[in-house]
C-alpha positions in Angstrom: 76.4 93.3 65.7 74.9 92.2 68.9 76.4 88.8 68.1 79.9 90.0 67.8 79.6 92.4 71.1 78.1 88.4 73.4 81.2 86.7 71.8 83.8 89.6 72.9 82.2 90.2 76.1 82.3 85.9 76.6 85.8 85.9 76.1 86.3 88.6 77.7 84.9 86.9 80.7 86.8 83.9 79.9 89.8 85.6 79.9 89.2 87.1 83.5 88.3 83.9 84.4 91.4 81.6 83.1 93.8 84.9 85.0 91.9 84.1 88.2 92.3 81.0 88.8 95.9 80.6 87.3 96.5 83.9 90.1 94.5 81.7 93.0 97.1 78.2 91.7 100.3 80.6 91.9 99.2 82.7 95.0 98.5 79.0 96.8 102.3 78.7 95.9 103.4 82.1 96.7 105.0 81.4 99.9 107.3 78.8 97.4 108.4 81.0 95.0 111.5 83.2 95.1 111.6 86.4 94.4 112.5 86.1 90.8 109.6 84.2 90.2 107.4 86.4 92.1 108.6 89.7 90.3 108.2 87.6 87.0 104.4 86.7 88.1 104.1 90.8 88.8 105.2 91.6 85.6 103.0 88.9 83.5 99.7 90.6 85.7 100.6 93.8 84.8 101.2 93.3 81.1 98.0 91.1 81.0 95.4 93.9 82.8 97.3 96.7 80.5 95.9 93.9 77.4 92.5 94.3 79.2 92.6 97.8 79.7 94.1 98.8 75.9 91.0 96.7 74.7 88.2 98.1 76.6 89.2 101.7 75.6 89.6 101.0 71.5 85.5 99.3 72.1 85.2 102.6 74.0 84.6 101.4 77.5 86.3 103.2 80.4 87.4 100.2 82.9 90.3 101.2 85.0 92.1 98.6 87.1 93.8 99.6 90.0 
């Protein structure tokens, strides 16, 4: 069990970690993107915290993200 609970919580942090730095690449570009692309980049980290937050409450964990 303990096993199973490292490996989620590594890619977990993995996860958080691949979001960041594809956020700190497209925010670098930010002033470069239109506003299409920007609302599409919105809507991708939106979908992907409501991912993160749908999994932390089925393991029972209360994480919100504002």
């Amino acid at each position: 069990m303990f096993r199973i609970g490292n490996l989620g919580r590594f890619v977990a942090l993995d996860m958080l970690e691949r979001i960041s730095t594809l956020g700190t690449v497209l925010s670098e570009n930010a002033t470069q993107m239109t506003k299409e692309e920007i609302d599409k980049y919105k809507k991708f980290l939106k979908s992907e915290l409501e991912k993160m937050e749908k999994s932390s409450q089925k393991k029972g964990k209360n994480i919100k993200i504002n």
